[in-house]
C-alpha positions in Angstrom: 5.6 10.4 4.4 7.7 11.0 1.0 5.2 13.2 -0.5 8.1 16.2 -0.4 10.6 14.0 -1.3 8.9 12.0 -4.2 7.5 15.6 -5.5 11.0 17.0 -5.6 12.9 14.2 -7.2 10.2 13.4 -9.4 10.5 17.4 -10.8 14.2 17.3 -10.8 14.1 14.0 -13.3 11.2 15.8 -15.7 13.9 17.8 -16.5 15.6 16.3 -18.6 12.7 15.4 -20.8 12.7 15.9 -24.4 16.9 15.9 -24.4 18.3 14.2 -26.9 21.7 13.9 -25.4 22.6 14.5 -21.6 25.6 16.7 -21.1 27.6 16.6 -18.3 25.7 19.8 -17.1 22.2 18.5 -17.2 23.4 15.5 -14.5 25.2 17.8 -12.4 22.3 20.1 -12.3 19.9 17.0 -11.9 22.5 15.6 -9.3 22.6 18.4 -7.5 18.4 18.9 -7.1 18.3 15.1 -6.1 20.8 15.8 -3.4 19.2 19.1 -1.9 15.9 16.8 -1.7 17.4 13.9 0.1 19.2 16.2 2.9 16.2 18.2 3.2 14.0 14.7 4.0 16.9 14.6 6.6 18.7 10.9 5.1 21.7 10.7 6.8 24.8 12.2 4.8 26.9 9.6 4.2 24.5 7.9 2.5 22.9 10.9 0.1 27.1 10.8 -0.9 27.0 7.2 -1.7 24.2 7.6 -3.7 24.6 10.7 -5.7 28.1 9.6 -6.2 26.8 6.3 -7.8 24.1 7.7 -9.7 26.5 10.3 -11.3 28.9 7.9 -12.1 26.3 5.5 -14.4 24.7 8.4 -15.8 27.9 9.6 -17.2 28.8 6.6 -18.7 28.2 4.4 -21.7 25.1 3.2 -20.2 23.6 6.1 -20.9 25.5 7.6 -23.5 24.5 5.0 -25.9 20.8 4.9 -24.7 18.1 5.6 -27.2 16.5 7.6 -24.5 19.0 8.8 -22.0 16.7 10.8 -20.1 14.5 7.5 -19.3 17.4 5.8 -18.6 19.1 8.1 -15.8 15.1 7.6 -14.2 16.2 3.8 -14.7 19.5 4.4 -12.9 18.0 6.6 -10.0 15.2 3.7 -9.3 17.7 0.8 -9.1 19.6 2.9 -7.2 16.7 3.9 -4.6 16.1 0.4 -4.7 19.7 -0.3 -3.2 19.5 2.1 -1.0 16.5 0.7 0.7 18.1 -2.8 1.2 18.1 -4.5 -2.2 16.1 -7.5 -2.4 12.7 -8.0 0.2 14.0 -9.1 3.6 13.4 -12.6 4.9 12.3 -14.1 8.2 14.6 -17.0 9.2 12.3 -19.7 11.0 13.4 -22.0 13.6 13.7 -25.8 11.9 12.1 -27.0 15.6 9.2 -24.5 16.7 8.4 -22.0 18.1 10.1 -19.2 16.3 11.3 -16.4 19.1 11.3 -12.9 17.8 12.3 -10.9 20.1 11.1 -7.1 19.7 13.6 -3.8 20.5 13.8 -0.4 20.1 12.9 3.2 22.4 10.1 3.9 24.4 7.8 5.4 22.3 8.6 3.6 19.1 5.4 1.7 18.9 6.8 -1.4 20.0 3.7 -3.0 22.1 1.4 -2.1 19.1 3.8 -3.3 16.6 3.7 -6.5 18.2 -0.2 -6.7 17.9 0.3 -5.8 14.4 3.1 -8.5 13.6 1.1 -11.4 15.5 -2.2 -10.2 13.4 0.2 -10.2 10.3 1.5 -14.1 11.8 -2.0 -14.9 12.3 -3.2 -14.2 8.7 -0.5 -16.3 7.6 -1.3 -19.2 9.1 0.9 -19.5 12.2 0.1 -19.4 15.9 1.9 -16.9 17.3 1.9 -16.1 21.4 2.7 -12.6 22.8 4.6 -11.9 25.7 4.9 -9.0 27.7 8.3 -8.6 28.8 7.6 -4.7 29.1 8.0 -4.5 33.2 9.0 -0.9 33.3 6.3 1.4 31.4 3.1 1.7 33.5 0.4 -0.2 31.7 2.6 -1.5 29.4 1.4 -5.2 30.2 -2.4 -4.0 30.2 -1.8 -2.3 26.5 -0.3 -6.2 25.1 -3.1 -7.5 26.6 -6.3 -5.2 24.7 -3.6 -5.2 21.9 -3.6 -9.3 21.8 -7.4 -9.3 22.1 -8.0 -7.0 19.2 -5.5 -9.2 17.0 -7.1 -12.2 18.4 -3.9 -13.4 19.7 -3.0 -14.9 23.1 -0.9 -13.2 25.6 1.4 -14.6 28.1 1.5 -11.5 30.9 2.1 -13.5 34.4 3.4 -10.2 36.0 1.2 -6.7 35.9 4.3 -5.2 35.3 4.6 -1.2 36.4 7.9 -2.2 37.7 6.9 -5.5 39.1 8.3 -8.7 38.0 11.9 -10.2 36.3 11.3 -9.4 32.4 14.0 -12.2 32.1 11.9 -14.6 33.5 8.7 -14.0 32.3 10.9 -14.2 28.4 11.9 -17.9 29.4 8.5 -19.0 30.7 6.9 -17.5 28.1 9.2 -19.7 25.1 8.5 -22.8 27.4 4.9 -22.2 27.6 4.6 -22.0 23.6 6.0 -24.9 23.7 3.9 -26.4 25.7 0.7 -24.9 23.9 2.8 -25.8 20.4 2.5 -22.1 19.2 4.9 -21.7 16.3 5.6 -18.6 16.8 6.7 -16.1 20.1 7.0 -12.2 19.7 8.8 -10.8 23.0 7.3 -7.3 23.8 10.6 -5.8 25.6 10.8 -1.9 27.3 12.7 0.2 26.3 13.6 3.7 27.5 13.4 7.2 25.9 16.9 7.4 25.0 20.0 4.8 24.8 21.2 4.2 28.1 23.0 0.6 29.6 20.4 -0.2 32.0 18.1 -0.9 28.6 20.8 -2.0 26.6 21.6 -4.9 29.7 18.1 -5.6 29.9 18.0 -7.0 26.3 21.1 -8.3 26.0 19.8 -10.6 29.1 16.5 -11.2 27.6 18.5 -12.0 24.0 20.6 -14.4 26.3 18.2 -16.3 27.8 15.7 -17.1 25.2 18.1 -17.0 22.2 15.6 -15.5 19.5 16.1 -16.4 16.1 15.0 -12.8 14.5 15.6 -9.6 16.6 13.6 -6.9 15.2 15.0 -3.2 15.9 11.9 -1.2 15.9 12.4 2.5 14.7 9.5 5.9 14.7 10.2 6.8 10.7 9.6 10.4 12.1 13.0 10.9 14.2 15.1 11.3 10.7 18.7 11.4 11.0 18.9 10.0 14.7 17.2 6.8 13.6 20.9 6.0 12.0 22.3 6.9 15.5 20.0 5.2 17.6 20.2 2.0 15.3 24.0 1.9 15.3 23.3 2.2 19.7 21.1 -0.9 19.3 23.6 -3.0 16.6 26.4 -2.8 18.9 24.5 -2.6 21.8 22.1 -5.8 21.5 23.0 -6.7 17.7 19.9 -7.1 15.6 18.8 -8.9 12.1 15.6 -6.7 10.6 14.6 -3.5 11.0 10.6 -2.4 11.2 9.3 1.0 11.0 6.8 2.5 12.5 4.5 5.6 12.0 5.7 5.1 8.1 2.4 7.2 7.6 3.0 10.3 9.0 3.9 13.6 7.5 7.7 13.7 8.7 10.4 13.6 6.1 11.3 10.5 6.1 15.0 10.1 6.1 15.0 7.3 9.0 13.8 4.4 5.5 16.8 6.0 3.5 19.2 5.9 5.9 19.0 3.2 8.3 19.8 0.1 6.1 22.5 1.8 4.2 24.0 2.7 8.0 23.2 -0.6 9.7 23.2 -2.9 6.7 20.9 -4.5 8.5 17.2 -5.2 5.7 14.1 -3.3 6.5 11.7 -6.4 7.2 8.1 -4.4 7.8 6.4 -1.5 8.0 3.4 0.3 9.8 1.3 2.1 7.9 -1.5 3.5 9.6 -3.0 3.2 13.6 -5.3 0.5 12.5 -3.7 -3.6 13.2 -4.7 -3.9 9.8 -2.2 -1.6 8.8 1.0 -3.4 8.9 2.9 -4.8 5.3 6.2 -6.3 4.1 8.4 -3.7 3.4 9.5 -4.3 -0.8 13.0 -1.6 -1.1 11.4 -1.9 -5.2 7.8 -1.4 -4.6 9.2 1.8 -2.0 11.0 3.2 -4.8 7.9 3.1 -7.2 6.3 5.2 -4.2 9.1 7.7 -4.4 9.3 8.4 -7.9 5.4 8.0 -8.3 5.2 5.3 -10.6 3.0 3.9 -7.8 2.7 0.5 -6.2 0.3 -1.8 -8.3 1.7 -4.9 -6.4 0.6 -4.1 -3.2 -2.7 -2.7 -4.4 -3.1 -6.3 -5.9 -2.1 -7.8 -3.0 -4.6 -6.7 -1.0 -7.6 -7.2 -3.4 -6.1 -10.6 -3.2 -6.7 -10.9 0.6 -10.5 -9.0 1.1 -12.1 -9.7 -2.4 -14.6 -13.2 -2.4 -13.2 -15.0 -4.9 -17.3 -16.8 -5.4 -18.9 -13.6 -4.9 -16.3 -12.3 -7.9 -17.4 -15.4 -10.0 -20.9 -15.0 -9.1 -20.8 -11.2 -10.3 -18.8 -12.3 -13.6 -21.4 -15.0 -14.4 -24.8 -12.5 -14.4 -23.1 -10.0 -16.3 -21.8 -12.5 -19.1 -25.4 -13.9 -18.6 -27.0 -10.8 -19.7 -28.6 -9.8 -16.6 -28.4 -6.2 -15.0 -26.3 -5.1 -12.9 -28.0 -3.8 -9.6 -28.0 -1.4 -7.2 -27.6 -4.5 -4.6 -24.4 -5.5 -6.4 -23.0 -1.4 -6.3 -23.2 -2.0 -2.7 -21.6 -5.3 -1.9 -18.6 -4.5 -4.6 -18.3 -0.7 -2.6 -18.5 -3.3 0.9 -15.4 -5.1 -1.1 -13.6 -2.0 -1.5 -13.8 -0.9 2.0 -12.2 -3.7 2.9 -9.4 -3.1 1.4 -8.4 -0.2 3.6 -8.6 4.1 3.0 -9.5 5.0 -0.6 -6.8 7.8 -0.2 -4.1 4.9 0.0 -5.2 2.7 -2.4 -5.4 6.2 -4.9 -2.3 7.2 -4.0 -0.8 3.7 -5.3 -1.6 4.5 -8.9 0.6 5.7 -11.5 1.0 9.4 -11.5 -1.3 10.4 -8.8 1.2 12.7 -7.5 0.0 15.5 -9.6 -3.7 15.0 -7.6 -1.9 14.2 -4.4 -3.4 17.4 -2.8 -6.8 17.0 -3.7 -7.0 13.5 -2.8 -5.5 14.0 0.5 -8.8 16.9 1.0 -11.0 13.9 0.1 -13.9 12.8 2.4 -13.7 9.4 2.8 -16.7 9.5 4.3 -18.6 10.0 1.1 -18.7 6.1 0.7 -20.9 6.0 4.1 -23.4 8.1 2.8 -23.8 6.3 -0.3 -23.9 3.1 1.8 -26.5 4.6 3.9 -28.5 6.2 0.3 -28.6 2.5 -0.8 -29.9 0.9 2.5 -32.8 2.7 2.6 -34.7 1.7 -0.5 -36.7 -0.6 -0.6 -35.3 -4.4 -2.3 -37.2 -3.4 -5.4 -36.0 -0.1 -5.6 -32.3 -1.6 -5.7 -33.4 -3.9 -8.0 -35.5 -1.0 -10.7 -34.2 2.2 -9.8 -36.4 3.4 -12.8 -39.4 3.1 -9.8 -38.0 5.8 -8.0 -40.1 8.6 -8.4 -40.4 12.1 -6.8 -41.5 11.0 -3.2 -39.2 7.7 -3.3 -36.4 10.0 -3.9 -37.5 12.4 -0.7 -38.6 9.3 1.4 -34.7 7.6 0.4 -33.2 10.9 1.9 -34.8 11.6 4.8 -33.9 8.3 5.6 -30.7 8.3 4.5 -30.0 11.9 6.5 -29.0 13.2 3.2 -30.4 15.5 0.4 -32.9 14.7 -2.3 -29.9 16.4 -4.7 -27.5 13.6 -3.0 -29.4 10.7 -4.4 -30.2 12.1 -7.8 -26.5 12.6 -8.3 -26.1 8.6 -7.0 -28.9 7.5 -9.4 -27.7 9.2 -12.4 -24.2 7.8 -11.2 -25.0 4.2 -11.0 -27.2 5.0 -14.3 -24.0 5.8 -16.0 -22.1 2.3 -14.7 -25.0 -0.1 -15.4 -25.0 1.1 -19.2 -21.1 0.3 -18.7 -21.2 -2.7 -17.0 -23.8 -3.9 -20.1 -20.8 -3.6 -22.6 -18.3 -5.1 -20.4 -21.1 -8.0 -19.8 -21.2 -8.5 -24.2 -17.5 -8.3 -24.4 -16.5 -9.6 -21.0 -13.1 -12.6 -21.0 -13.3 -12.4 -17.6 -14.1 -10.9 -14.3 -15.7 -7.1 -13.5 -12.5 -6.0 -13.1 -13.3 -3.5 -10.7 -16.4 -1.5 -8.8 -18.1 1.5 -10.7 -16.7 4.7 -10.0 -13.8 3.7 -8.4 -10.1 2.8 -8.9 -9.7 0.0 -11.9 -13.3 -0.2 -12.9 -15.3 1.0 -15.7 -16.6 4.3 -13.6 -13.4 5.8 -13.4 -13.3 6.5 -17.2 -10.0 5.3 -18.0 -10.1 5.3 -21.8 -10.3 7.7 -24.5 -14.0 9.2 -25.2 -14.6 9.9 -28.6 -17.1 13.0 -29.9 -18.7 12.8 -26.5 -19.8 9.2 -26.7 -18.2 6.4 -24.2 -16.1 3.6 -25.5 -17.0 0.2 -24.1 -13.9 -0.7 -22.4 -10.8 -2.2 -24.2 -11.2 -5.9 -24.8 -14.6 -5.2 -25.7 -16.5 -7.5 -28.3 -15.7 -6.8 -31.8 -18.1 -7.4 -34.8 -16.6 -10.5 -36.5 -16.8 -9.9 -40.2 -17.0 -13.5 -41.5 -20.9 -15.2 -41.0 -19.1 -18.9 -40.5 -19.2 -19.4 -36.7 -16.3 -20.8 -36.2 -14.1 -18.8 -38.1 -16.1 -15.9 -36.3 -15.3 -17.2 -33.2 -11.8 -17.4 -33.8 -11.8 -13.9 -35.1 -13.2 -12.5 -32.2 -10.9 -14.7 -29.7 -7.4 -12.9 -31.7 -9.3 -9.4 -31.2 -10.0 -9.9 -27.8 -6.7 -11.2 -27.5 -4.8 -7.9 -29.4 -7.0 -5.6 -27.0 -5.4 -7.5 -23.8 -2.0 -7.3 -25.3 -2.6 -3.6 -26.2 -3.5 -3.0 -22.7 -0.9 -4.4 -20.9 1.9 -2.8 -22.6 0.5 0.4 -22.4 0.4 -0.2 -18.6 4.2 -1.0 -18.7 5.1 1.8 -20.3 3.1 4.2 -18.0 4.5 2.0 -15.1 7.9 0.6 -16.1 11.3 1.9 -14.6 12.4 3.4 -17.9 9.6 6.1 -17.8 7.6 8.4 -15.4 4.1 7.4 -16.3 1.6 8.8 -18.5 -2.0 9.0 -17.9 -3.2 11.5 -20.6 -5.5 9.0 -21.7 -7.2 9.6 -18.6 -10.6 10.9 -19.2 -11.6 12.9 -16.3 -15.4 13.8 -17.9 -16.4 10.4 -17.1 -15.2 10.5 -13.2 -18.0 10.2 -11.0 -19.1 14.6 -10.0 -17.2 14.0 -6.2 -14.0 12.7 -8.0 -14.0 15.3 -10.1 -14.7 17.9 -7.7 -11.8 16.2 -5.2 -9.6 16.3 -8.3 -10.2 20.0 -9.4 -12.1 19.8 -12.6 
């Protein structure tokens, strides 16, 4: 959703690159570019003043004035001002000392509220509560019927005593729903409530009623990212209409402009609590105002992207993967597949690429990607045989047909794949002699070795950083201790140059990237 925006801010800010010292010009002109961008992603006015007035104001004075780097530090200035802007610190969920929890779910017809709900009982779920859903919708034909499939999917129960299309006190079915979590000691109840395709006080009576008789403890104002400027308007209805504590966006993944993140919490000064990212349940996250401002100004979201490795990575089958290649052993075609199964996981490749550091500059090309790609090299793999996976070097001229026909792809497609995985084993081998820890990441893709992220030198590859080092002494312990502080050095090395490609005080820098070693489709998506 802030491709335009985070493209135009992100030009305005290389600007001033290479100055020395900032004159008074330079921010105005950088001022002015920043402001044009935010009006055009349609943030609401009075709060593109408030910011552009704040981030002139620190950028004129001694905090940049005496800066080594002024340029890197008006880049600092703009993302802790973003970061304002989008509520400050991450937004809490206040709990109820004596369960269940009532969250209580409002916003216009056509928000997404019934799916969000889905979504924030999944999200509940995961978590380790026990949420219940109730559908308090009445009004919208099938509303009931859509919390009900929605519930199934999340494998969440729904209390839906009424079939609703106008039938039934929403009031009601609110207070018997809270009692009945009691009952079934749920922890947790999400109130699905209607709403109406513009403000009016038949709605706004409605959930004041509902808010009355149930007394949630969080009342989330749901909001469609894409309606811009009148998400402000329609938030300040709800705030004095109804009152609400969060805020949750939905359709955060469209291709709107995106104003309604930018300007709703300065408006309402009410926090942004979560976010929908996608039409999968799956899709749903805790909105971070920092991690959001990363996104903007493409210094990417590294967080989240560990986050969900976190939740959809084995931890034994990562362990298991670690010990054969410290053991020696080779790294299999078998084991391509179940680290790619991993990935998949994890959600659309195009997300978890667009997360990185600097990817803005490939944004085009990795939104033409085919995601599908990963099937077909699922499906190449499943049809050889076990001890083809295990010794690709068996796969002869009619293997290599046989695989493809049965595969429904080309005899060129799984040469490519072969040479490919021929490339990563040889890789994997070094990390196995120098590995300190895990794999670190699946062949050809983002954070492992296939990607090529270090420098090649006269057209040979470089085992990765960290790798083992020759110890120069024959005692063994001194050699051991000698190859323990290199190891060491090379993690150290790593990790600042990873903070000073992803750090606040400067845009990124990936021109150690070495694209030669992308796997041909990646290079192809990416243009070279």
């Amino acid at each position: 959703m802030f491709n335009n925006l985070s493209d135009r801010i992100t030009a305005s800010l290389k600007g001033l690159r290479g100055h020395g010292r900032l004159t008074e010009a330079d921010v105005d002109k950088t001022i002015r570019e920043i402001r044009r961008a935010l009006l055009d992603a349609d943030v609401a006015v009075s709060v593109v003043r408030e910011f552009t007035g704040r981030v002139r104001e620190r950028a004129l004075g001694e905090e940049v004035s005496k800066a080594l780097n002024p340029a890197q530090q008006v880049v600092k200035i703009v993302h802790a001002e973003l970061v304002e802007v989008l509520g400050g610190a991450t937004g809490e969920l206040h709990w109820s000392k004596n369960p269940p929890t009532v969250i209580m779910l409002a916003g216009l017809q056509g928000a997404g509220k019934t799916t969000l709900a889905g979504k924030l009982a999944r999200w509940m779920r995961e978590e380790g509560h026990t949420p219940l859903l109730v559908a308090a919708d009445l009004q919208r034909p099938n509303a009931v019927n859509q919390l009900q499939i929605v519930g199934e999917r999340a494998g969440v129960p729904v209390f839906a005593p009424e079939p609703g299309n106008g039938v039934g006190d929403p009031v009601l079915v609110a207070m018997n729903g809270v009692s009945t979590a009691q009952f079934q000691q749920h922890d947790v109840v999400i109130v699905d409530t209607a709403g109406r395709l513009g403000v009016d006080e038949e709605m706004m009576q409605q959930a004041r009623d509902i808010r009355d008789a149930v007394g949630p403890h969080e009342i989330l104002f749901v909001v469609d990212a894409m309606i811009g400027q009148d998400a402000a308007r329609v938030a300040e209805a709800f705030r004095d209409g109804v009152g609400f504590t969060g805020v949750v966006l939905s359709k955060l993944d469209g291709d709107a402009r995106g104003g309604a993140a930018l300007s709703i919490t300065g408006v309402t000064q009410r926090p942004i609590l979560f976010a929908s990212t996608g039409e999968q349940l799956g899709d749903f996250e805790r909105f971070h105002p920092d991690r959001m401002a990363n996104r903007i100004l493409d210094m990417g979201d590294v967080l989240t992207l560990i986050e969900q490795a976190e939740k959809t990575f084995d931890e034994k089958e990562a362990q298991k993967a670690a010990q054969k290649l410290a053991s020696g052993e080779d790294f299999t075609l078998d084991d391509f597949l179940a680290q790619m199964q991993q990935l998949k996981k994890m959600g659309s490749l195009k997300k978890m690429l667009g997360m990185l550091p600097n990817m803005g500059q490939y944004r085009e090309a990795i939104e033409n990607f085919d995601e599908s790609e990963l099937g077909r090299v699922e499906a190449i793999i499943r049809s050889m045989t076990p001890a083809e996976r295990n010794d690709p070097k068996i796969i002869n001229g009619s293997r290599r047909a046989r695989i493809a026909k049965g595969s429904g792809t080309t005899v060129q497609a799984v040469n490519q794949l072969l040479d490919r995985f021929k490339q990563a084993q040889q890789m994997m081998k070094q990390m196995g002699r120098g590995m300190a820890g895990g794999p670190g990441g699946m062949p050809g893709m983002p954070g492992g070795p296939g990607m090529g992220f270090g420098k090649k030198s006269r057209g040979r590859q470089q085992a990765p950083s960290g790798g083992k080092k020759k110890a120069k002494s024959k005692n063994p312990a001194k050699a051991a201790r000698e190859l323990a502080e290199a190891q060491k050095k090379a993690k150290e090395s790593q990790s600042s140059a990873f903070g000073a490609g992803a750090g606040a005080g400067g845009m990124g820098d990936l021109s150690d990237l070495d694209l030669s070693q992308l796997p041909p489709e990646m290079r192809k998506m990416l243009g070279k």
